[in-house]
C-alpha positions as CSV (number, residue, x, y, z in Angstrom):
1,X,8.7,6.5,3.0
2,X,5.5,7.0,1.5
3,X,2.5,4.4,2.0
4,X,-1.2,4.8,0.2
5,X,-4.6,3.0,0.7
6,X,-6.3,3.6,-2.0
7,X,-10.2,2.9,-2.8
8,X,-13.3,4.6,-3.6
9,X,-15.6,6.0,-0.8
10,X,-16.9,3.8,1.5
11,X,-14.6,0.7,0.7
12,X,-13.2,0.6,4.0
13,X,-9.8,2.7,4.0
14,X,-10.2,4.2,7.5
15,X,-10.8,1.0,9.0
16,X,-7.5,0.0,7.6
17,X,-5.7,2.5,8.5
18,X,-6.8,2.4,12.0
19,X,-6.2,-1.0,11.8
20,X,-2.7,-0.5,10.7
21,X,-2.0,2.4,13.1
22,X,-2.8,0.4,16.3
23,X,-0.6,-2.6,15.3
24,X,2.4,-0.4,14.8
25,X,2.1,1.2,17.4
26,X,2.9,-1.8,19.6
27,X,5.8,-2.5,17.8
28,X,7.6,1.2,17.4
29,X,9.9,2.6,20.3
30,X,8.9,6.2,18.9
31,X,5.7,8.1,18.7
32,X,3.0,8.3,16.0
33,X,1.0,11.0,15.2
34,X,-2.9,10.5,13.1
35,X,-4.1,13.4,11.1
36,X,-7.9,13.7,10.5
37,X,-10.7,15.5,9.5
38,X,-12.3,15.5,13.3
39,X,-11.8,13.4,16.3
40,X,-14.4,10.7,15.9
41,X,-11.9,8.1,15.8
42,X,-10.4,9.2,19.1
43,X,-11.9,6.0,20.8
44,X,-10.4,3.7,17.9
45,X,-6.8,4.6,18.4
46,X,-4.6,3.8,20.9
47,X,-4.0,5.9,23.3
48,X,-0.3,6.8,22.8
49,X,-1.4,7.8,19.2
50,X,-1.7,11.6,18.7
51,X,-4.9,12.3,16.8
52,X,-4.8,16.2,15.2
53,X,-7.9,17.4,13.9
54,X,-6.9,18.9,10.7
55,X,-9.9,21.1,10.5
56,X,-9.0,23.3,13.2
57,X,-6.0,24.7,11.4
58,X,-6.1,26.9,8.3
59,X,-5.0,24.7,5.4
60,X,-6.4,25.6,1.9
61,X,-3.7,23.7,-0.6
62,X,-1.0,21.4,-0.3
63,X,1.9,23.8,-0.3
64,X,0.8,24.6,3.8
65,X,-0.3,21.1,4.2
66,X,3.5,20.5,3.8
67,X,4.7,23.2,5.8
68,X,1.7,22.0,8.6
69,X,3.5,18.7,8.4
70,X,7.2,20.2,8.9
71,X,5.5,21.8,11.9
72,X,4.4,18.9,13.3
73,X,7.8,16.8,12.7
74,X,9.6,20.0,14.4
75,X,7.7,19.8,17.7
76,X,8.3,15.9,18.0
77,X,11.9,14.5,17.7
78,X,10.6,11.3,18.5
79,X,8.4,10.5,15.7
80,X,8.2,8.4,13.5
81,X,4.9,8.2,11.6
82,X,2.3,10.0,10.7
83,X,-0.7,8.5,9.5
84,X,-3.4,10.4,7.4
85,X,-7.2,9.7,6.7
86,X,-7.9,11.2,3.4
87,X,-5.1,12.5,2.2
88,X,-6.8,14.4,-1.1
89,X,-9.4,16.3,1.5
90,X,-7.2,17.3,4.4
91,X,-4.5,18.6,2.0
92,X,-6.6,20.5,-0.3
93,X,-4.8,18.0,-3.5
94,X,-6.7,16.5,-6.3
95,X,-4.9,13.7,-8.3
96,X,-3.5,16.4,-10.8
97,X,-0.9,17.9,-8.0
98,X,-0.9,14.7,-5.8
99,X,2.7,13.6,-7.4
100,X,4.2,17.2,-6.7
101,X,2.5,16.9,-2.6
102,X,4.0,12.9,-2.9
103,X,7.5,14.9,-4.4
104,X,7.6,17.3,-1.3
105,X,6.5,14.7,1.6
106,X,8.9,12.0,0.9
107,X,12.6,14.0,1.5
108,X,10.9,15.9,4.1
109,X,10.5,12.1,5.5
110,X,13.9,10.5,4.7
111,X,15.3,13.8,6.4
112,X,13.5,13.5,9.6
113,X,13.1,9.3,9.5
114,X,9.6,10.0,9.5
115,X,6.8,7.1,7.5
116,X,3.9,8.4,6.0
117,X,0.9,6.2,5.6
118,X,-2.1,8.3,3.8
119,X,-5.5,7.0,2.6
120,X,-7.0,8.4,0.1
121,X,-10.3,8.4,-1.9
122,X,-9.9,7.2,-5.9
123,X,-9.2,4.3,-7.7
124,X,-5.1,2.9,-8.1
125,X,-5.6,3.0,-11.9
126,X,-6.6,7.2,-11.6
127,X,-3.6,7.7,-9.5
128,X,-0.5,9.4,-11.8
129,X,2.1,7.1,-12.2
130,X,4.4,8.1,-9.2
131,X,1.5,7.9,-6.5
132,X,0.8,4.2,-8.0
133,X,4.1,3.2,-7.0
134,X,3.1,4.1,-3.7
135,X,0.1,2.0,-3.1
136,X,0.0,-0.7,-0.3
137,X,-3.3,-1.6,-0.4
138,X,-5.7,-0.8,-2.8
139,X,-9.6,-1.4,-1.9
């Protein structure tokens, strides 16, 4: 399953989905793993979330930002979600190949039993119509 927070910059979507990350993670026997653009939310997660700085890996579009994900599902047979902070920036996306990233990400999911909650920065009525159907919480 895919999940978006959606907003425009500054809104408050990563304090949401830190918000949302630390309350699951009481209530989930598996682990949970929180992509991001650097680690200066290590101190807002819980501990026994895995925070991956994105930026230390090599990922220019969203084709390896999928394959970067299957990596990260392969080492962990115990996970089961990933949360990402900015969705559109970490993957290299824009919202004119979001619905094809969204099209790859969700089997790789259902496969593996794996969430995915993403935030990302635009407005729900700019998202293509697939993403849209994805939105939890719009800001």
């Amino acid at each position: 399953m895919v999940q978006l927070i959606v907003g425009e910059k500054g809104k408050g979507k990563t304090k949401q989905l830190l918000e949302k990350v630390n309350s699951e993670i009481k209530s989930i026997s598996g682990n949970i793993v929180f992509l991001d653009k650097s680690t200066k939310h290590m101190y807002e997660l819980n501990n026994k979330v895995r925070l991956i700085d994105v930026s230390d890996y090599f990922i220019d579009n969203p084709d390896i930002f999928a394959g970067f994900i299957c990596g990260i599902i392969s080492q962990d047979h115990d996970l089961e979600q990933i949360y990402c902070d900015n969705l559109l920036v970490l993957s290299k996306a824009d919202l004119t190949n979001l619905d094809a990233l969204l099209d790859k990400l969700e089997p790789i999911g259902e496969k593996y039993g794996v969430d995915f909650v993403f935030s990302l920065s635009a407005k729900e009525e700019d998202l293509p119509p697939k993403a849209k159907s994805k939105v939890i919480i719009s800001l």
